[in-house]
N, C-alpha and C positions, 0 to 999 in steps of 0.2 A: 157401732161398726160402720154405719154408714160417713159417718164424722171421719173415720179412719182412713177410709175409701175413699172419701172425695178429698182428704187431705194428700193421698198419697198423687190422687192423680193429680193436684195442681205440684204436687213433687216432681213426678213425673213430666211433665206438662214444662214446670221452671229446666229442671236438668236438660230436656230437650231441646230449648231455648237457648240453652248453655252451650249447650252441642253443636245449636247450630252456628252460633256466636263463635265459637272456637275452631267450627270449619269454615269461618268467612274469614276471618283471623288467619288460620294458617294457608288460604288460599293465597291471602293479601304477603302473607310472609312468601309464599313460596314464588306471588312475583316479583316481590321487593328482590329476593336472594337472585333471582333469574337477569335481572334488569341490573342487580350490579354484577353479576359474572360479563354479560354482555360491554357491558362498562370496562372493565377490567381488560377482559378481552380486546377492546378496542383501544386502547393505552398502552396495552402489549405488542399488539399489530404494527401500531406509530412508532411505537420505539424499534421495533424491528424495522420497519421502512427505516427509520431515521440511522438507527446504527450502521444498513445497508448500504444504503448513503454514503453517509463517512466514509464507508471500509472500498467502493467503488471511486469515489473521487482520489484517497490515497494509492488505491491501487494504480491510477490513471498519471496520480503524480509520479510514483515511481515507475512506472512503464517510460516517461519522458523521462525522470533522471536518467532512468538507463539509454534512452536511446542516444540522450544527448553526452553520458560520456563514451557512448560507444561511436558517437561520430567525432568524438572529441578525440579517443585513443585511434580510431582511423586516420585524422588530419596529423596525429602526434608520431604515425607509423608513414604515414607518407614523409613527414616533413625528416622524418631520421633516415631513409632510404636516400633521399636528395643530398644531405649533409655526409651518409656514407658515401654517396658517389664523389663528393665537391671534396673529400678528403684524400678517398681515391687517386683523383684526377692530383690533387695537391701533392700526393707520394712521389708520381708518374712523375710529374716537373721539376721536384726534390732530383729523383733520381737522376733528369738529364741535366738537371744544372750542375749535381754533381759529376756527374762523367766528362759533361762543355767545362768546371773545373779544372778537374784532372787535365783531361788533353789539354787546357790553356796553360797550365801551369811547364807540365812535359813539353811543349812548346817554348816557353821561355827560358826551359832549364835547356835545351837543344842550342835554342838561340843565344844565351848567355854564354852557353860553354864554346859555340862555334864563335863567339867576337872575341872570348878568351884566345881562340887558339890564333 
């Protein structure tokens, strides 16, 4: 009996051992897992900064395209207001040359017909 008894207790004794072995073990696992989430986490963070990045510098180029064709269609709205006026003013001088026409011509049909008579 005594044989039985001191065998259990170096039984005991070993599985304790084991115990403790496999709570230093899953201690070591539980920083190893901790230490790569932290990891993971910080690779995640980077690539968000980095993606941020990106998505702000695009955002920055297209704030410029736009500004730049909006001062583009402003120069292209002035420049067609100048060319309606320059066309304008082009009709206006049409019209008196046609009229200085007309009377030159009614002029010379007067004077033609008055050397007739």
């Amino acid at each position: 009996v005594k044989g039985a008894l001191r065998e259990a207790e170096k039984l005991q004794a070993e599985l304790e051992d084991e115990c403790e072995d496999m709570k230093a073990e899953m201690a070591e696992f539980e920083q190893q897992k901790e230490e790569a989430i932290q990891v993971a986490v910080k690779k995640a963070d980077a690539r968000f900064h980095q993606e941020v990045t990106v998505l702000r510098n695009a955002l920055t180029k297209l704030k410029t395209q736009v500004a730049q064709t909006s001062e583009d269609n402003e120069a292209r709205s002035e420049e067609a207001a100048i060319l309606e006026e320059e066309l304008m003013r082009a009709k206006e001088e049409k019209e008196e040359l046609e009229s200085l026409l007309a009377d030159l011509r009614e002029q010379l049909q007067n004077g033609t017909a008055a050397l007739e008579e």
